[in-house]
C-alpha positions as CSV (number, residue, x, y, z in Angstrom):
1,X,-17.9,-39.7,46.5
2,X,-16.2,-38.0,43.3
3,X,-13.2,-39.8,41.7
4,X,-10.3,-37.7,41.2
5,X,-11.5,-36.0,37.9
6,X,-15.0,-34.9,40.0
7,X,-17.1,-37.4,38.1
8,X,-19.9,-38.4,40.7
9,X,-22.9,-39.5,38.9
10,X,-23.8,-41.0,35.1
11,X,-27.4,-40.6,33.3
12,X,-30.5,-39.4,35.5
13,X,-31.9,-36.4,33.5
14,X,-32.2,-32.9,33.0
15,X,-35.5,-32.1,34.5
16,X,-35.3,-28.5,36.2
17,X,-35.9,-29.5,39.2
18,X,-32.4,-31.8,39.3
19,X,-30.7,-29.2,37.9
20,X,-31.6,-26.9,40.2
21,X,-30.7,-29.4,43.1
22,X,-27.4,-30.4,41.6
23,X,-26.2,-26.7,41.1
24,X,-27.4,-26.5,45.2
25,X,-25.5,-29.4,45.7
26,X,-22.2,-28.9,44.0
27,X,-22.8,-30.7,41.1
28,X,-22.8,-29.5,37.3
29,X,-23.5,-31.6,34.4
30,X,-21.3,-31.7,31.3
31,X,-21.3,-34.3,28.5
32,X,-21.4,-34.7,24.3
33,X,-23.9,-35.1,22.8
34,X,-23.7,-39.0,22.4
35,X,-23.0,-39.8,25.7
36,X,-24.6,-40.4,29.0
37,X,-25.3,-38.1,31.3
38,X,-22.3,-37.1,33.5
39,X,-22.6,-35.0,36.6
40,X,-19.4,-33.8,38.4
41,X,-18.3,-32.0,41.0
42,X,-14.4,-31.2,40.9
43,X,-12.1,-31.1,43.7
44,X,-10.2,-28.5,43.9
45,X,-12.7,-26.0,42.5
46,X,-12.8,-23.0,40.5
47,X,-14.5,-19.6,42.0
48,X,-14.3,-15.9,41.8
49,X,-14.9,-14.1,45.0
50,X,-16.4,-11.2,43.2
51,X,-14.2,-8.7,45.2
52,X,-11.1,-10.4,43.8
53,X,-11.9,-9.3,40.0
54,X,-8.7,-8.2,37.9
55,X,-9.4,-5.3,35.7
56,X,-6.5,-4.9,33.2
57,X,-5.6,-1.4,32.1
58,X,-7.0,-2.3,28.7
59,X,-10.5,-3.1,30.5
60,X,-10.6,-0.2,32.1
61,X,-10.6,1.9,28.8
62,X,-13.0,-0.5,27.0
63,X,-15.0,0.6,30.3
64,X,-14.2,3.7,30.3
65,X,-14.4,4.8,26.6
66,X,-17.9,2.7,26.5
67,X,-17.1,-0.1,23.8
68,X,-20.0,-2.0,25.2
69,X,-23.5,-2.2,26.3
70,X,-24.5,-4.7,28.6
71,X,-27.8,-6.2,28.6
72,X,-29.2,-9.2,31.1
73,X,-32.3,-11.8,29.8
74,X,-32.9,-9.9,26.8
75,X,-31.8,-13.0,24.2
76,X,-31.5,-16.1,26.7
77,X,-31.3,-18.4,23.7
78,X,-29.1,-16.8,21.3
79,X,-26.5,-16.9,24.1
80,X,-26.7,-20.5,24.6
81,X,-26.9,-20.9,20.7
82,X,-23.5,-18.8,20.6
83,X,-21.8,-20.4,23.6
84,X,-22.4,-24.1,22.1
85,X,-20.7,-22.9,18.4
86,X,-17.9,-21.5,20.1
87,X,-14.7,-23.4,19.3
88,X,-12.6,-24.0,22.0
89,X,-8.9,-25.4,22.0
90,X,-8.4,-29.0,23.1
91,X,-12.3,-29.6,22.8
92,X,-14.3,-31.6,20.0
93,X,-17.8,-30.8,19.9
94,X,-20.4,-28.9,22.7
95,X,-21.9,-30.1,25.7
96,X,-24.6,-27.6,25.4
97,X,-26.7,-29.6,23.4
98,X,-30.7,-29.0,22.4
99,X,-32.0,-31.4,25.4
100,X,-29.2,-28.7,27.7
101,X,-30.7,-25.9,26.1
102,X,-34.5,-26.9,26.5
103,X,-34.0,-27.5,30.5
104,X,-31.4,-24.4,30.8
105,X,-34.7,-22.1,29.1
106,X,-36.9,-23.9,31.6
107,X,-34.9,-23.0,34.0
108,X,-34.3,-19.4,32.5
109,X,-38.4,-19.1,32.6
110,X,-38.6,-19.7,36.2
111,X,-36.7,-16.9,36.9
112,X,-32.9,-19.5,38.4
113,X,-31.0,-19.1,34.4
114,X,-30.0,-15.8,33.4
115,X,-27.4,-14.4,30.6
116,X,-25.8,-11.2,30.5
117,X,-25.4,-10.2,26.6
118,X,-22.4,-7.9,25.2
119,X,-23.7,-5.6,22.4
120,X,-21.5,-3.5,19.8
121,X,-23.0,-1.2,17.3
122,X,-26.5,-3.0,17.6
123,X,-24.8,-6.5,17.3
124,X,-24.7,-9.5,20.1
125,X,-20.6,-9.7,20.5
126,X,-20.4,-12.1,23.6
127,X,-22.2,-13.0,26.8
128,X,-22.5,-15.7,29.1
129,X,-25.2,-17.5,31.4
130,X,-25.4,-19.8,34.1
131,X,-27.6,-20.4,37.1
132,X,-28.3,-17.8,39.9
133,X,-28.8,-19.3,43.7
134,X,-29.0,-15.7,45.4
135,X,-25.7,-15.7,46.8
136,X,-23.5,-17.8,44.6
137,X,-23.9,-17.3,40.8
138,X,-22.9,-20.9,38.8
139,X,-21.0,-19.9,35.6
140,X,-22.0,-21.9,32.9
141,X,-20.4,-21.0,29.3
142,X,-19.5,-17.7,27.9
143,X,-18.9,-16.8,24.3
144,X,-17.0,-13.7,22.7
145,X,-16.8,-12.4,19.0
146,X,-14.8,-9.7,19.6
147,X,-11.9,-9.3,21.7
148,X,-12.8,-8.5,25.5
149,X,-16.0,-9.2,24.8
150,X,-16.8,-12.0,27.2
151,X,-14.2,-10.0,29.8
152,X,-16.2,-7.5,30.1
153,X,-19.3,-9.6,30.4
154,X,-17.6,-11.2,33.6
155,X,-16.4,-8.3,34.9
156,X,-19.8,-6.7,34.6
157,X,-21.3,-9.6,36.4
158,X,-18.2,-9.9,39.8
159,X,-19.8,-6.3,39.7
160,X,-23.3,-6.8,39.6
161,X,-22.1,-9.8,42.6
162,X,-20.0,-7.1,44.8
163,X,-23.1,-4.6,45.0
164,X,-25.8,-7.5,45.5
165,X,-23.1,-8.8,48.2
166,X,-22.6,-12.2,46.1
167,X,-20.5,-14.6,48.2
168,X,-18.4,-16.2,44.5
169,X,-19.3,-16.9,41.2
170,X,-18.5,-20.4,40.7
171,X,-16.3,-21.2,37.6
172,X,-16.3,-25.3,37.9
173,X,-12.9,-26.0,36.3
174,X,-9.7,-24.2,35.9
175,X,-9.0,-21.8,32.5
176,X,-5.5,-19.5,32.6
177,X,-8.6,-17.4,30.9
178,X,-10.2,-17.2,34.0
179,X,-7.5,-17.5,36.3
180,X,-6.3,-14.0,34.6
181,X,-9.8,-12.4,35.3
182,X,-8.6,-13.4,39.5
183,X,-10.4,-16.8,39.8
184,X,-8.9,-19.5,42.3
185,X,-9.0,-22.9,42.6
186,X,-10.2,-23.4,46.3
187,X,-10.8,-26.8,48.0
188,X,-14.6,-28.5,47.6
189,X,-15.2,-28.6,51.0
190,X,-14.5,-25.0,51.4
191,X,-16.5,-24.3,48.4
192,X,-19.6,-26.8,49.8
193,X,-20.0,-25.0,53.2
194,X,-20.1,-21.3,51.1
195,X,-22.9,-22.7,49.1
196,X,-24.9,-24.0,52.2
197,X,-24.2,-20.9,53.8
């Protein structure tokens, strides 16, 4: 029942338990801070079938020559704090506001929202977080201070996905970001009966 954008539902709230039905549903919410609630669920949508990752040349040496450390639910919040100050082109504000970040920690506490931190020379450099279902990990935001950063947060995690045998990781909307690390805009059907698998 979506309109074309994916909008599907205004206001509700962000109790855990919603969240954790919307992500099992499709949905996703995403809204400024001033405005209601909005839930979506976009059609076509956005996935990574981890198996389908593009390591660049570059990537590979940053792996290789061990730029990075990688870390997973060591600093929950300071990855959300970093993801909503990221500035991002064509986009006024965050939608990862404080009443987002109290219900996403909730969520983090009962074991669904995890993060996956970057670490340079004893410094947090990038990272993302989003929700884990068990055979579907829902991206949420990702952050990078320095280049590749964030890339090789996502590659570590369509990693992670591969060896747990991970079915996608769902990345919601379209990014050429994203779309250069092998994501695919699939239909929403197709993507709805691989998350009720």
């Amino acid at each position: 029942m979506a309109n074309d954008d994916g909008l599907l539902a205004v206001g509700g709230d962000l109790a855990p338990e919603r969240l954790l039905l919307a992500y099992k549903s499709g949905i996703f919410p995403w809204f400024n801070d001033d405005a209601l609630m909005l839930w979506w669920s976009p059609d076509p949508r956005m996935v990574l079938f981890p198996e389908e990752i593009k390591v660049s040349k570059s990537m590979r040496k940053v792996i290789r020559d061990k730029q990075f450390r990688l870390t997973q639910n060591t600093c929950f919040a300071e990855v959300l704090d970093q993801c909503a100050k990221v500035e991002r082109k064509g986009q006024e504000g965050t939608w990862i506001t404080p009443k987002m970040k109290a219900s996403y920690t909730e969520l983090h506490n009962k074991g669904f929202a995890k993060s996956y931190e970057v670490w340079e020379d004893g410094n947090l450099v990038g990272g993302l977080y989003g929700v884990d279902l068990g055979h579907v990990f829902c991206g949420e935001s990702m952050f990078s201070l320095k280049p590749n950063a964030s890339k090789f947060a996502f590659i570590s995690l369509a990693m992670e996905c591969i060896e747990k045998g991970y079915e996608l990781i769902d990345c919601q909307v379209h990014t050429e970001h994203l779309e250069s690390l092998g994501a695919t805009l699939i239909p929403r059907s197709e993507f709805m009966k691989i998350l009720k698998s």
